[in-house]
C-alpha positions as CSV (number, residue, x, y, z in Angstrom):
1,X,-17.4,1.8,-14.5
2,X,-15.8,-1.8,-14.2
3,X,-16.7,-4.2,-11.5
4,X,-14.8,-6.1,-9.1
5,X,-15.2,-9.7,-8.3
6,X,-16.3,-10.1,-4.1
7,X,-15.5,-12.7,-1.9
8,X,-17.1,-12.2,1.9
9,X,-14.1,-12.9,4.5
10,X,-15.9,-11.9,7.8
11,X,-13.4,-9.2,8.6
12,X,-12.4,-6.0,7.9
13,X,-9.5,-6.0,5.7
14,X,-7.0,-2.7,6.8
15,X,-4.0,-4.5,5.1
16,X,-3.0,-6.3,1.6
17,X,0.4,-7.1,0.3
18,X,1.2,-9.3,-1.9
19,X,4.3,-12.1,-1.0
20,X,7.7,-11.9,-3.2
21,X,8.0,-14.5,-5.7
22,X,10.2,-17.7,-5.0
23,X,13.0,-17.3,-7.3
24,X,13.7,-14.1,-9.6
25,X,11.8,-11.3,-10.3
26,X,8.9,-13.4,-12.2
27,X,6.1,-15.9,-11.0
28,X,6.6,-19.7,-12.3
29,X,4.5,-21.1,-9.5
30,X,0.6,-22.1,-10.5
31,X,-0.4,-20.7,-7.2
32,X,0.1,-17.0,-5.3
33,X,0.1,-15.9,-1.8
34,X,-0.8,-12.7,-0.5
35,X,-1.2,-11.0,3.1
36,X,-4.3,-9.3,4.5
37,X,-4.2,-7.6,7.6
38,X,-7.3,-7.1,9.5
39,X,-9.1,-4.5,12.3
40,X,-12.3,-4.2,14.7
41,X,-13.5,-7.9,16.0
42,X,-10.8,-9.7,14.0
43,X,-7.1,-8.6,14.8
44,X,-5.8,-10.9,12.4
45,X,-2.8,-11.5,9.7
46,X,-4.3,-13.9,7.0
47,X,-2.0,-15.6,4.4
48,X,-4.0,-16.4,1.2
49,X,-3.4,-18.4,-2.1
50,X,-4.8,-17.6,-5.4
51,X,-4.7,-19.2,-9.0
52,X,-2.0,-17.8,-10.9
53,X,-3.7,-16.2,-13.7
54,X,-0.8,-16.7,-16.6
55,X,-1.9,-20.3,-16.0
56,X,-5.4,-19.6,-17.1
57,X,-7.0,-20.2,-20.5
58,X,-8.2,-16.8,-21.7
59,X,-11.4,-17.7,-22.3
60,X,-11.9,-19.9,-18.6
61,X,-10.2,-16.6,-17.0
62,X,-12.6,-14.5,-18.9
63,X,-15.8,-16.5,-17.5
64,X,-14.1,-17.0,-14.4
65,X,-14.3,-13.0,-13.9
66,X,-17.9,-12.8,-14.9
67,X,-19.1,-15.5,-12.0
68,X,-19.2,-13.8,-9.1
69,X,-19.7,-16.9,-7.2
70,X,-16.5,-18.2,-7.9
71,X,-13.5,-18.3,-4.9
72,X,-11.3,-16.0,-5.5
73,X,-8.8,-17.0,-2.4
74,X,-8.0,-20.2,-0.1
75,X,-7.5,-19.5,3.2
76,X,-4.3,-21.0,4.3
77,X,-3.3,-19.9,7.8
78,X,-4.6,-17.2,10.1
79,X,-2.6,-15.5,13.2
80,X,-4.1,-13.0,16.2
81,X,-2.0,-9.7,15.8
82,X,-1.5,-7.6,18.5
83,X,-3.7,-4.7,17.9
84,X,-5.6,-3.6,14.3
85,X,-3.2,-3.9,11.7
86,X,-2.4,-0.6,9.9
87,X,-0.1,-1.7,6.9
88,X,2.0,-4.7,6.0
89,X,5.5,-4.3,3.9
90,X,7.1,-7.5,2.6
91,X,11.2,-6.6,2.9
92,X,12.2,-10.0,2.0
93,X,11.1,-13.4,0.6
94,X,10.0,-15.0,3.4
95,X,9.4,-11.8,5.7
96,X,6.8,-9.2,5.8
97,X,6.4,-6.5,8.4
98,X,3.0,-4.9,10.0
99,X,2.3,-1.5,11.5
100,X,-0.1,-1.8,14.8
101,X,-2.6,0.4,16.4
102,X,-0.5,0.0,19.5
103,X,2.5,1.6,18.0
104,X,4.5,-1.4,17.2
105,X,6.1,-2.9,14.0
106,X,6.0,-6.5,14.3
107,X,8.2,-8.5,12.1
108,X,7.0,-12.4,11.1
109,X,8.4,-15.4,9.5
110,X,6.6,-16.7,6.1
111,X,6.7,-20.5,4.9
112,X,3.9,-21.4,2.2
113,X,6.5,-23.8,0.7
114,X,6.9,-25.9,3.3
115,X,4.2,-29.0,5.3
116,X,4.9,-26.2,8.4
117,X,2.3,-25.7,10.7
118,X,3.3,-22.3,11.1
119,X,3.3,-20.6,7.9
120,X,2.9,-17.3,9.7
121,X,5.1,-17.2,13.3
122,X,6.3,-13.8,14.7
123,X,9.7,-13.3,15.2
124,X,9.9,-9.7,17.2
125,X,7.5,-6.6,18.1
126,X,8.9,-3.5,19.0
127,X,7.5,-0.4,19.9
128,X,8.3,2.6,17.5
129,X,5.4,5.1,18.4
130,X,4.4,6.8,21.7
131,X,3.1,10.1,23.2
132,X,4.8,12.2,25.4
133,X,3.2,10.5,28.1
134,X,4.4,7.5,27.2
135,X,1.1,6.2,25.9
136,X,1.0,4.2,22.9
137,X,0.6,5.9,19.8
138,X,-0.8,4.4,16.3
139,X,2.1,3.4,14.0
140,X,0.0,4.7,10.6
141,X,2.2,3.2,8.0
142,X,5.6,1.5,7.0
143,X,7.7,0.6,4.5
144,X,10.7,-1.1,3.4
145,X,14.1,0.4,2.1
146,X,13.9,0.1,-2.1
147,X,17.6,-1.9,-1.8
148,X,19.2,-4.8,-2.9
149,X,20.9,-5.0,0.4
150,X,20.8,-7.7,2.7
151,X,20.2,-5.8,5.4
152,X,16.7,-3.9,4.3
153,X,15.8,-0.6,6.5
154,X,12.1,-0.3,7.6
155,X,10.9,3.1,8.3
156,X,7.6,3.9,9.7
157,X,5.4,6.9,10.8
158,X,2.7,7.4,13.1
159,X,0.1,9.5,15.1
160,X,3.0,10.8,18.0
161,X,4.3,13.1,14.5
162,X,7.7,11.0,14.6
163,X,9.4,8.2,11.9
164,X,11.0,5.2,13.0
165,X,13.2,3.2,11.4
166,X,16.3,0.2,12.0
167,X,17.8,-2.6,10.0
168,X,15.1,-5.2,9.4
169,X,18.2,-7.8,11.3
170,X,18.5,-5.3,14.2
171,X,15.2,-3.7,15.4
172,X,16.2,-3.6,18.5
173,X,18.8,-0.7,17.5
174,X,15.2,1.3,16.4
175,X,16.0,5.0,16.2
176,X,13.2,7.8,16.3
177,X,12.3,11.8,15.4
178,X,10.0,13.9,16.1
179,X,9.3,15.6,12.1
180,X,5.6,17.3,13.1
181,X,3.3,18.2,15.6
182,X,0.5,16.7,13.6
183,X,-0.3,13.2,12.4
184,X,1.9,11.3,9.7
185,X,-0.6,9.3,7.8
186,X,2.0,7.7,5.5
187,X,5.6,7.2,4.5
188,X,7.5,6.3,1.6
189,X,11.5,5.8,0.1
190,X,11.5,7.6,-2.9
191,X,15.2,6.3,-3.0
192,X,17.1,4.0,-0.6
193,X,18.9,7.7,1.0
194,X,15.4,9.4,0.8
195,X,12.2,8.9,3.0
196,X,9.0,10.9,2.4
197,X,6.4,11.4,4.6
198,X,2.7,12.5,4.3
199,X,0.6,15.0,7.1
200,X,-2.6,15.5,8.0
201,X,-1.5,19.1,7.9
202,X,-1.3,18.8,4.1
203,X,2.3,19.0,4.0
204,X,5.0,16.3,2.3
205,X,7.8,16.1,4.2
206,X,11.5,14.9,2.8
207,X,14.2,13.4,4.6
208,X,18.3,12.6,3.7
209,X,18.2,9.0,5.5
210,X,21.9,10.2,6.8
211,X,20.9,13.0,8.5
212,X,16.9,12.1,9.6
213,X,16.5,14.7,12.4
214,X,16.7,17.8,9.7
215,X,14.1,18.1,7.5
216,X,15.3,18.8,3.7
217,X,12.0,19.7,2.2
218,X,8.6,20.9,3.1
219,X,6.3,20.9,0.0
220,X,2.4,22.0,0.3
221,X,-0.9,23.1,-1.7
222,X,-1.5,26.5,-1.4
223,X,-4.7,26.7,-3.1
224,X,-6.3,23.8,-0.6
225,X,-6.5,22.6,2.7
226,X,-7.0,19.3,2.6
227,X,-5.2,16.9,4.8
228,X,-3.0,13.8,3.1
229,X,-4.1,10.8,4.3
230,X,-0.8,8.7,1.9
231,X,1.9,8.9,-0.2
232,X,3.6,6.9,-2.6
233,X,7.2,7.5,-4.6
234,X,7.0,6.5,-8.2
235,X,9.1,3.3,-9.0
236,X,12.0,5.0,-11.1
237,X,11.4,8.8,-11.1
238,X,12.3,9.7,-7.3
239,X,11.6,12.9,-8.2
240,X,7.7,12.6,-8.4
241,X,5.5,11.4,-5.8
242,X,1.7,11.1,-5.2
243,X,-0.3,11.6,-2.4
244,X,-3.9,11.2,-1.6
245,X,-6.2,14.1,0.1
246,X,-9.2,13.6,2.5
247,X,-11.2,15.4,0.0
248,X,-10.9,13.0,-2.8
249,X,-8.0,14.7,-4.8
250,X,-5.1,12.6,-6.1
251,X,-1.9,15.2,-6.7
252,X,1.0,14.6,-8.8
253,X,4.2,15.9,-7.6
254,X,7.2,16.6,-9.3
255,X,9.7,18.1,-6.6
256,X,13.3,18.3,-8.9
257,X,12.8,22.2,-8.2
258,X,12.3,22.1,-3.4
259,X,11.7,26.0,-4.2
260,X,9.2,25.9,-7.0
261,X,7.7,22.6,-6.5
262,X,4.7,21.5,-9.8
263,X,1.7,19.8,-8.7
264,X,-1.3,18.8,-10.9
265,X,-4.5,17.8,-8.7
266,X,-7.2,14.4,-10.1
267,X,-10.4,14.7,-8.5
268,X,-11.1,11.2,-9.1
269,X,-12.8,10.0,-5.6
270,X,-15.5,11.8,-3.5
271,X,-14.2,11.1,-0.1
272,X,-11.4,10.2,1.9
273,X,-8.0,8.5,-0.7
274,X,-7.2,5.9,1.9
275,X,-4.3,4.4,-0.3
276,X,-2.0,5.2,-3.3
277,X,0.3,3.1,-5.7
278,X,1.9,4.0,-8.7
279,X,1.3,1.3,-11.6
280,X,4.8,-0.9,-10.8
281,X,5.1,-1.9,-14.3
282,X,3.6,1.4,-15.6
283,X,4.4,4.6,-13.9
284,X,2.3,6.7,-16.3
285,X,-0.6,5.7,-14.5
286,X,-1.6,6.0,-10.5
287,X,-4.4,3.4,-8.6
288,X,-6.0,4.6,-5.4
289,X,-8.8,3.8,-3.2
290,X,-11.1,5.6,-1.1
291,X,-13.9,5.9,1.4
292,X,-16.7,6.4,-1.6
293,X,-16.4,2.2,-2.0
294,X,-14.1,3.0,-5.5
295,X,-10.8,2.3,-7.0
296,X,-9.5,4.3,-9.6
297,X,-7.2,3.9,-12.3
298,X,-5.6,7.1,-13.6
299,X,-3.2,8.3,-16.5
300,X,-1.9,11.2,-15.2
301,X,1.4,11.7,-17.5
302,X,-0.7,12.5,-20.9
303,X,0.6,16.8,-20.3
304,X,-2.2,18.8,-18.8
305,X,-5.7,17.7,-19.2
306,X,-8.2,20.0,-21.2
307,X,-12.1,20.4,-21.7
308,X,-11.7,18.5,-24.8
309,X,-9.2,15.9,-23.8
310,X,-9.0,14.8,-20.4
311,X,-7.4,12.7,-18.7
312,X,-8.1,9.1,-18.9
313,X,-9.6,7.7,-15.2
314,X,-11.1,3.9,-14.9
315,X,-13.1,2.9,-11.6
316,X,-13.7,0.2,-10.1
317,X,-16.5,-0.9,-7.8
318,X,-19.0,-3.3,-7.0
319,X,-22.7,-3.6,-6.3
320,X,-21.5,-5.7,-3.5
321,X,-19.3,-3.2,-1.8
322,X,-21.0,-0.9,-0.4
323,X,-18.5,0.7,2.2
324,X,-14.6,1.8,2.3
325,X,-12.0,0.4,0.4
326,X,-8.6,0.6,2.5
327,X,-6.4,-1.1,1.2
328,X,-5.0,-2.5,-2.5
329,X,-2.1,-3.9,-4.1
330,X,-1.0,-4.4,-7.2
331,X,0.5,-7.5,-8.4
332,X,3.6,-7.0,-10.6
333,X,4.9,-10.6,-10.9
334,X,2.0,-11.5,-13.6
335,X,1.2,-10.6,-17.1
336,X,-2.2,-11.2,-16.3
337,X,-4.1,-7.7,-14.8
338,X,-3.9,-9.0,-10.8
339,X,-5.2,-6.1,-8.5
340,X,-6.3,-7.4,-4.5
341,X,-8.2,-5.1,-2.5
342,X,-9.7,-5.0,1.0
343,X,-12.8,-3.4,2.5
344,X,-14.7,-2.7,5.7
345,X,-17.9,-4.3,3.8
346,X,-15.9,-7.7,5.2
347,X,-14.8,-8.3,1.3
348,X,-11.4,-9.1,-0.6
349,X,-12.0,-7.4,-4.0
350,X,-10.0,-8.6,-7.1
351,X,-9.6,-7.8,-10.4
352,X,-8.4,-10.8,-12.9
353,X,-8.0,-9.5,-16.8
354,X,-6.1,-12.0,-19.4
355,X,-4.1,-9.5,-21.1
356,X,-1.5,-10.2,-24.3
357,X,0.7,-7.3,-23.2
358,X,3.0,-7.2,-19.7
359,X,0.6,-4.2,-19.0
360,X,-2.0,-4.4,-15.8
361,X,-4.8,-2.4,-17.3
């Protein structure tokens, strides 16, 4: 099992995204920023900066990783959110969204390349989730139309059973739809015409974007009755998705066929999969996190997995984590193996590998 390297933050961290790059689709800059989100005591949004690792000698970066004393983020501005902060979605350079336990998405401004003294301002909240009785309800997750558009969509889901979504320049223009009686614990675009959700009835739910109030498919696991707690659409086969169970199970979709639907299921975790990501440079391989304090790293496209060749899983953990891991993202900007994580031990986890290959692990 492979280790982390821990720095204590004093919060717990619900939330991490990394921030688009600059200019272009690669990193030039000597420094990175990412976005934690946080819960309990703390209702924060944190921006942090971090070494870029392409920078590093291979050598320094290799005992740089074994010092577990060493700072693995600056702190660079901080900002009260309104309510525990649920997800974060960057749209746009210079934008990221956040899902609240209040039932709002809030959308904010980010400047780290400027002498602002508001790196991190809001710019609108709007409510997207409520009960019946008007109550708020807990917008679970969001995220941001796959486009090259201007104009990017956010969707969302949340504990009232309904999606959300509206032009990130127009919230105000929100739409809604009730989709289940139960929980939506996450959401996804497999394309930018196609949403996905996830239930805590076990059930993935597909949408046409066009036509949002009909649902278009209903996939489930008949052999199990484990809830989904997320969902993630793989970066260039819309066609297969993941989602992560409540009883430790990572399941590999492939839905080409809505009648006859193939699943393979990973036991990889042994508790609650909190958060799931396809590999964004390598889709042959799935990352998730759970409530057992572990990441894992899993190649699930190697055909079925037998007695005598299984499938390949890496985890992750560390002797100073004792308690969940929410949250993770992967960065896909580096050639350097860049993985952030956030836990309710009041850590940000990383994982730093020089690597010769544009390949993360």
């Amino acid at each position: 099992m492979n280790s982390f390297q821990v720095q204590p933050v004093a919060r717990k961290i619900t939330a991490a995204r990394w921030l688009l790059p600059r200019a272009g689709s690669a990193y030039t800059d000597t420094d990175l920023y990412f976005v934690t989100g946080s819960s309990a005591k703390h209702k924060e949004l944190v921006l942090w900066t971090t070494p870029n690792p392409d920078f590093f000698d291979p050598e320094g970066l290799a005992n740089d990783s074994n010092n577990s004393s060493t700072e693995l983020a600056a702190l660079v501005a901080k900002v009260t959110h309104d309510g525990d902060v649920h997800d974060i979605a960057v749209p746009s350079p210079g934008l990221l969204a956040t899902a609240s336990s209040f039932g709002t998405i809030s959308i904010y401004y980010v400047d780290h390349d400027t002498d602002t003294e508001t790196p991190l301002a809001l710019r609108e909240a709007v409510t997207a989730h409520r009960y019946a009785n008007s109550e708020p309800a807990v917008c679970t997750a969001l995220a941001a139309q796959p486009t090259s558009s201007a104009d990017v969509e956010i969707a969302s889901c949340g504990e009232d059973g309904r999606i959300a979504y509206a032009p990130l320049s127009r919230m105000d223009t929100l739409q809604t739809h009730e989709v289940d009686s139960t929980v939506i614990t996450g959401i996804c675009w497999p394309t930018p015409a196609q949403l996905a959700v996830s239930t805590r009835a076990g059930q993935i739910k597909l949408f046409d974007r066009r036509n949002p109030s009909t649902v278009s498919a209903v996939f489930v696991d008949p052999s199990s009755s484990a809830s989904f707690e997320c969902i993630a659409a793989h970066p260039s086969q819309s066609f297969r998705i993941a989602t992560g169970t409540d009883s430790g199970s990572v399941l590999m979709w492939d839905v080409r066929n809505a009648k006859k639907p193939v699943m393979e299921a990973f036991n990889v975790h042994e508790a609650n999969v909190w958060e799931v990501q396809f590999h964004p440079t390598d889709g042959s391989k799935v990352v998730s996190c759970s409530d057992d304090a572990s990441m894992a790293v899993t190649e699930w496209a190697r055909g079925k997995s037998s007695a005598a060749e299984p499938h390949s899983v890496r985890h992750l953990s560390s002797i100073f984590n004792a308690l969940s891991i929410s949250c993770f993202d992967i960065c896909p900007f580096t050639r350097t193996s860049l993985m952030v994580a956030g836990s309710d031990s009041d850590n940000i986890l990383m994982e730093r590998t020089a690597s010769t290959e544009f390949s993360l692990f």
